[in-house]
C-alpha positions in Angstrom: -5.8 -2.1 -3.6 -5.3 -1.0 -7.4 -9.0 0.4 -7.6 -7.9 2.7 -4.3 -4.2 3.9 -5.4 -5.2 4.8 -9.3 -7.4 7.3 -9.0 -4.8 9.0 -5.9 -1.4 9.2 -8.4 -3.1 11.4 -10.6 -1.7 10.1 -13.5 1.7 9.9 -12.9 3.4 6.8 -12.3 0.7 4.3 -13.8 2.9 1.3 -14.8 3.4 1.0 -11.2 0.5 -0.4 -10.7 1.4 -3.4 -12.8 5.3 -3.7 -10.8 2.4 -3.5 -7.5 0.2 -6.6 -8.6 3.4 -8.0 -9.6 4.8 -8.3 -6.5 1.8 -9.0 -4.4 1.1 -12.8 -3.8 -0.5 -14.5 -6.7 -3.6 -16.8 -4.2 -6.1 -15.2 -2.8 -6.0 -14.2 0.6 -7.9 -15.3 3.3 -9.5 -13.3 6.6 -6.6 -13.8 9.2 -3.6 -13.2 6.3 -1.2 -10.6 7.3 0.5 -8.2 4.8 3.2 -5.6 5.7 3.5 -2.7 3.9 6.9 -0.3 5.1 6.9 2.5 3.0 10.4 4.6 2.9 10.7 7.4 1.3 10.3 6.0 -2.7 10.5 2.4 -1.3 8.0 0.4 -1.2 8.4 -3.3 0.5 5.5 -6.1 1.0 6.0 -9.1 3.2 3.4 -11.8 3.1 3.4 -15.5 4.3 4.3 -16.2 0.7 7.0 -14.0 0.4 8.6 -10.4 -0.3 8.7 -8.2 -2.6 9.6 -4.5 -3.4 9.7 -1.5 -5.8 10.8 2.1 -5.6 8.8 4.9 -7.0 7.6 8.1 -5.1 4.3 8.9 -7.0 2.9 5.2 -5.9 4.6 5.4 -2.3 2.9 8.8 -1.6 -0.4 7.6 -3.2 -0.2 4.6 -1.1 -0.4 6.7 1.8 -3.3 8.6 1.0 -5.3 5.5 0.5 -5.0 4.7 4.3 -3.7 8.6 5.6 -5.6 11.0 3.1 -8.5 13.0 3.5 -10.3 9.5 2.7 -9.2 6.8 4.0 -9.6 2.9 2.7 -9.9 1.8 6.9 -10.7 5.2 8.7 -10.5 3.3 12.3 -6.3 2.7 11.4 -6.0 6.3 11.5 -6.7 6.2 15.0 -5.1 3.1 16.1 -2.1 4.5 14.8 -2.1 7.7 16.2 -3.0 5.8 19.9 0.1 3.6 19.3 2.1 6.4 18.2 1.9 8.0 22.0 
């Protein structure tokens, strides 16, 4: 997820990415793990299995969302299935 978020905060913000891998669980996942990510505003919160974790900053949050949201998108099929559950 670091590879897709750098290159989107331009810069600002970096040592986030550090505060990001820190919170995110330390085994590898597996096909069939869930993660959560609610984003809010400058909030950013990540429920696993293993645990929670948050951080606040609105550079990373907003970069976040491009990754899955922007004009190139990580998972382009979520763009859709979000928009169909959204009506």
């Amino acid at each position: 997820m670091n590879e897709a978020i750098e290159p989107r905060l331009n810069g600002k913000d970096l040592g986030k990415l550090t505060a990001f891998k820190d919170i995110f669980p330390k085994v590898d996942l597996v096909e069939g793990d869930e993660i959560e990510l609610t984003i809010r505003g400058d909030t950013l919160l990540l429920k696993t299995g293993l645990g929670v974790g948050s951080m606040k900053s609105r550079h990373f949050t907003e970069a976040m969302c491009t990754v899955y949201f922007g004009e190139d998108p990580v998972a382009p099929p979520l763009v859709q299935d979000v928009l169909t559950g959204l009506r």
